[in-house]
Backbone as a ProteinNet text record, in pm:
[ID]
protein_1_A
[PRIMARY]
XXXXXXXXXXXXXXXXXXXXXXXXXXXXXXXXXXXXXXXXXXXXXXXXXXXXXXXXXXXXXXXXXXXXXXXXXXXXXXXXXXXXXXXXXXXXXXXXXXXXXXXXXXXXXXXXXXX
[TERTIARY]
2003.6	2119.8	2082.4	1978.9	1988.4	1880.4	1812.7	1724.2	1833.5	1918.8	2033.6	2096.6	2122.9	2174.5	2092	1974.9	1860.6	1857	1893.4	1855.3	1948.2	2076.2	2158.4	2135.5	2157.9	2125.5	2066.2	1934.4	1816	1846.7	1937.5	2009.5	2117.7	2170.8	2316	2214.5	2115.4	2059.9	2047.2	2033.7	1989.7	1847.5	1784.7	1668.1	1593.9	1671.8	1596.4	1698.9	1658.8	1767.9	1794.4	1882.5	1914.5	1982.4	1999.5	2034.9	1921.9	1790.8	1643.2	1603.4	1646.2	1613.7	1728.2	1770	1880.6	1972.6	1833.3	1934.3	1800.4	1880.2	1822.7	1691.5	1609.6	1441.7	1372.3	1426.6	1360.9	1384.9	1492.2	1492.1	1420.8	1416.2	1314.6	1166.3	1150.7	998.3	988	1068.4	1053.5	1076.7	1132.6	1147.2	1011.7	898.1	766.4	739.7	769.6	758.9	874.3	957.3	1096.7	1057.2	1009.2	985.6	865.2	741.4	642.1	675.6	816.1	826	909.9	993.8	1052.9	973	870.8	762.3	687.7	660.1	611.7	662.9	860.6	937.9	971.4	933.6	958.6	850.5	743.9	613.1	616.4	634.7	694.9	753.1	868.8	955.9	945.6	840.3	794.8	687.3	589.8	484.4	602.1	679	745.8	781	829.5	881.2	767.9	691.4	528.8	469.7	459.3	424.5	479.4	659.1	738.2	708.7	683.8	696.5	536.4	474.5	331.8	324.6	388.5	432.5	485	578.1	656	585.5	495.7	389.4	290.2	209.8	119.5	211.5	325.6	360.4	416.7	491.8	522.1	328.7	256.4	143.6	105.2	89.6	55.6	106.6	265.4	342.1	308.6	279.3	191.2	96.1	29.6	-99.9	-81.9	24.9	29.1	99.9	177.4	216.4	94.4	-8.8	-98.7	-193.7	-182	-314.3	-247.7	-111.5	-2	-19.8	-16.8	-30.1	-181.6	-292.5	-433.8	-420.8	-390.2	-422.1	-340.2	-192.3	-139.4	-236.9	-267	-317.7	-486.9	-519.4	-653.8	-634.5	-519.1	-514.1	-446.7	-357.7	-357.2	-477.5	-625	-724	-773.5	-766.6	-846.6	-799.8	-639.3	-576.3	-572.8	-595.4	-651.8	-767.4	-877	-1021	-1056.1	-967	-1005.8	-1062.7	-1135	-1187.4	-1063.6	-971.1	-876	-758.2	-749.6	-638.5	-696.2	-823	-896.9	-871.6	-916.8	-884.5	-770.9	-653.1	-525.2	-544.4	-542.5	-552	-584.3	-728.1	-790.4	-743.1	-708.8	-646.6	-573.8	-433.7	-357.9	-454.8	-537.1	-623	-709.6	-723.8	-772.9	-944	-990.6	-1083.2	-1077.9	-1188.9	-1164.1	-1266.9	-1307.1	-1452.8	-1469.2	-1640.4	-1712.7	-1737.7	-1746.4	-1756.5	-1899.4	-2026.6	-2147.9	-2184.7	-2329.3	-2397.2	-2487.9	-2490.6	-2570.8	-2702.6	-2756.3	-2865.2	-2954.7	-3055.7	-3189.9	-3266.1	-3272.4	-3354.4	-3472.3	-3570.9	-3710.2	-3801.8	-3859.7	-3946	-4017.6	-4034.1	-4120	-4222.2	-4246.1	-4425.2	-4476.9	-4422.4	-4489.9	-4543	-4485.2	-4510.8	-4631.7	-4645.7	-4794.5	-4894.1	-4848.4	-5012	-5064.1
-1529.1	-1474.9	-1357.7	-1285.6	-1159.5	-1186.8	-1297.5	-1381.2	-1395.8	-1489.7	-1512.2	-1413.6	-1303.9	-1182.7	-1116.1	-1134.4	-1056.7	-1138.2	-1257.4	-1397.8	-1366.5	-1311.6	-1302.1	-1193.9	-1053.4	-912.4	-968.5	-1019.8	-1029	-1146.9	-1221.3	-1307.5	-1231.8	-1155.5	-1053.1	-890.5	-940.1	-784.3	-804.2	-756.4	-765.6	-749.8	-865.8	-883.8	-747.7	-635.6	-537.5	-422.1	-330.2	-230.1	-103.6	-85.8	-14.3	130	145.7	271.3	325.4	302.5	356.5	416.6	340.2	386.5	465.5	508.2	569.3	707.3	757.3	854.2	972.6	1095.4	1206.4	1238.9	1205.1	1277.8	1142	1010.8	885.2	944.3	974.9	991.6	1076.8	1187.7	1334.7	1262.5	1185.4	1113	1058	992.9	914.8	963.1	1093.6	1165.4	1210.4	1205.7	1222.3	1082.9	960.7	853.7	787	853.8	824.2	928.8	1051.8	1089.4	1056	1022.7	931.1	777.6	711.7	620.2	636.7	730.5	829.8	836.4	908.6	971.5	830.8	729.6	586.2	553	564.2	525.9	538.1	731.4	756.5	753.2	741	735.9	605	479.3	333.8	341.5	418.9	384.4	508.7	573.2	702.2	596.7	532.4	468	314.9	328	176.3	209.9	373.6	415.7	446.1	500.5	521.7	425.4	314.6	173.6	125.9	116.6	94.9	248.1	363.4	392.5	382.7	362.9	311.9	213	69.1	-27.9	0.5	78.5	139.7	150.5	255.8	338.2	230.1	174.1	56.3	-58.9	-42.1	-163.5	-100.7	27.6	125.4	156.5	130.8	171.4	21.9	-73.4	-201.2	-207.9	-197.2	-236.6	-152.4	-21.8	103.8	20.1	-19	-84.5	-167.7	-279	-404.1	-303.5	-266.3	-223.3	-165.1	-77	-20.4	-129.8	-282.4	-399.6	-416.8	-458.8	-529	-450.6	-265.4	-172.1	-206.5	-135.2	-224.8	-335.1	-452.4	-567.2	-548.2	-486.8	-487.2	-410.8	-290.5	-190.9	-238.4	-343.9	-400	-501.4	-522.7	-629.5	-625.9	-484	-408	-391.5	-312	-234.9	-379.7	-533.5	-619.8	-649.2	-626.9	-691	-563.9	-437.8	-345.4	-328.7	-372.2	-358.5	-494.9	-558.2	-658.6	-612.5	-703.7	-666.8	-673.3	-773.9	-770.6	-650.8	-612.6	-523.3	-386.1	-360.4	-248.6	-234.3	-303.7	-285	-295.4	-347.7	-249.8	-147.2	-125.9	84.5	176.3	101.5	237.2	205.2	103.1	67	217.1	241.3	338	487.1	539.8	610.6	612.2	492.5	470.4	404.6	372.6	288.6	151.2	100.8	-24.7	-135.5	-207.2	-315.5	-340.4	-282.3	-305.8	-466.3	-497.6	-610.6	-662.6	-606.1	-656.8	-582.4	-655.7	-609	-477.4	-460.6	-268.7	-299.8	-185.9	-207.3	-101.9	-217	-139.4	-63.6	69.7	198.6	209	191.6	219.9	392.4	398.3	518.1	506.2	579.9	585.2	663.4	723.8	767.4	640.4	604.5	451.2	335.3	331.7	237.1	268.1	394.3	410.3	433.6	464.4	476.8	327.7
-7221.5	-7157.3	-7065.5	-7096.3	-7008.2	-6894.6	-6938.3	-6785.7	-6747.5	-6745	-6661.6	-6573.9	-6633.6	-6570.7	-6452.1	-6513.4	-6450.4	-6257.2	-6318.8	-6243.2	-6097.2	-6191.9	-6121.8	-5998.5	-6067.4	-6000.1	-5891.3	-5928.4	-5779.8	-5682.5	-5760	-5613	-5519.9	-5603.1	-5542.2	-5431.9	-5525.4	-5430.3	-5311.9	-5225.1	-5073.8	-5049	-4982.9	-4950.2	-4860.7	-4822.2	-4770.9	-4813.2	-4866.4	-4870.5	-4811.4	-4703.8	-4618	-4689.5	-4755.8	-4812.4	-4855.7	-4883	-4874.8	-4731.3	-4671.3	-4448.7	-4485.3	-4456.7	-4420.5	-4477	-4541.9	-4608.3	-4567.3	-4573.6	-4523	-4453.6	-4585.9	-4609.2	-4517.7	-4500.1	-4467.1	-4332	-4271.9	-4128.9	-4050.2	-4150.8	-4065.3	-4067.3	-4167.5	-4169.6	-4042.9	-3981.1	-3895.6	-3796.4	-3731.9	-3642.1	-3541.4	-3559.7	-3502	-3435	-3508	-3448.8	-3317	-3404.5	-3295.5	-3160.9	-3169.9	-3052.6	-2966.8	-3034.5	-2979.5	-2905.3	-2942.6	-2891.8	-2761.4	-2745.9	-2675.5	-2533.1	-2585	-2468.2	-2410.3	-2492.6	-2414.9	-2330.8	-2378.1	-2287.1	-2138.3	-2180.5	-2068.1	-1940	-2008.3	-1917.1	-1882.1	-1970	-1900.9	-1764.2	-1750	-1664.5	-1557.9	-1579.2	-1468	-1457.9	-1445.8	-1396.9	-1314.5	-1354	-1281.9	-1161.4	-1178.5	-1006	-973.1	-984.5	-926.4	-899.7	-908.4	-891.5	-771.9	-810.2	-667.3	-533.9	-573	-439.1	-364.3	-458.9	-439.6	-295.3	-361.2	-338.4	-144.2	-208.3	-54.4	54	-16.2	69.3	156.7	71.1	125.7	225.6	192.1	290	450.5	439.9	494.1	613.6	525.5	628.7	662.4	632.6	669	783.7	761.3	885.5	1009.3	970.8	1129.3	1161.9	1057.1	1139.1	1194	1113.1	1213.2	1403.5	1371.6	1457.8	1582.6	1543.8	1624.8	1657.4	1608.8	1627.9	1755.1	1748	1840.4	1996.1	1953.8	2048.2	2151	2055.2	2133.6	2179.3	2136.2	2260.1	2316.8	2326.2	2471.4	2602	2518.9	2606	2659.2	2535.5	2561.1	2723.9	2751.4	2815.3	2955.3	2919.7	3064.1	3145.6	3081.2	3102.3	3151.9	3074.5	3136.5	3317.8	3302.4	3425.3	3536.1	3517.4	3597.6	3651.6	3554.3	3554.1	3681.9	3689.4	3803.3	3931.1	3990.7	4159.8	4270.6	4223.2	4332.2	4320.6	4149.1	4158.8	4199.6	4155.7	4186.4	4350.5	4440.1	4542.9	4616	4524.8	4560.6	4591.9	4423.7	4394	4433.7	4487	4595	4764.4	4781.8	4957.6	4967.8	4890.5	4937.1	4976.3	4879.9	4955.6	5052.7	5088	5249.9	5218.4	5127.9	5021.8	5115.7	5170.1	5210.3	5151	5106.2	5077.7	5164.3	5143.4	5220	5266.3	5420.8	5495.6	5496.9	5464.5	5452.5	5347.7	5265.4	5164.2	5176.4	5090.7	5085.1	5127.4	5192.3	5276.6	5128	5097.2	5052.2	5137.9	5068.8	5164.7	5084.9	5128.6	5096.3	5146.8	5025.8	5037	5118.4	5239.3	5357.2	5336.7	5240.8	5190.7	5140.7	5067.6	4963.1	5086.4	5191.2	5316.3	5385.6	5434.9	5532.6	5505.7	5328.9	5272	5224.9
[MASK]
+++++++++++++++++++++++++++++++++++++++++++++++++++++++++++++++++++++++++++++++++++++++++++++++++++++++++++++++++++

């Protein structure tokens, strides 16, 4: 009969018992841990915005650069279409610059000749 009883109690008991957690002296125990998990937290979610403005940053400069590649070959390609023989001699016509009509005359050292 008192197996029976016994049998009973430990079917009626509760498989975890929450009035052990939960009363005074259990909680201050756990107060060092509760604030250690605290401080994970918050360093979690301070490294997530540090990550994103990270994130920001690198794409924020990608895009300058793409931007300054785009800049050089324009400017690369002005300098090609200036650097020309025909536009060149635009440029200098207005100052009164003309191309020359025959080839440059080689001048020779006249000591080097009679000896």
């Amino acid at each position: 009969m008192q197996e029976e009883i016994k049998k009973e109690k430990k079917q009626k008991e509760p498989w975890f018992d929450w009035k052990k957690w939960l009363n005074y002296q259990s909680i201050v125990k756990q107060v060092p841990f509760l604030l250690f998990l605290t401080v994970l937290a918050v360093l979690y979610i301070f490294n997530g915005h540090y990550a994103d403005n990270t994130i920001r940053a690198i794409n924020k400069t990608a895009k300058e650069v793409q931007e300054l590649k785009y800049e050089y070959i324009s400017l690369k390609g002005e300098l090609m279409l200036h650097s020309k023989p025909s536009e060149l001699v635009k440029a200098v016509e207005v100052t009164g610059l003309k191309e020359p009509d025959r080839s440059p005359v080689v001048l020779a050292d006249s000591t080097t000749i009679n000896n």
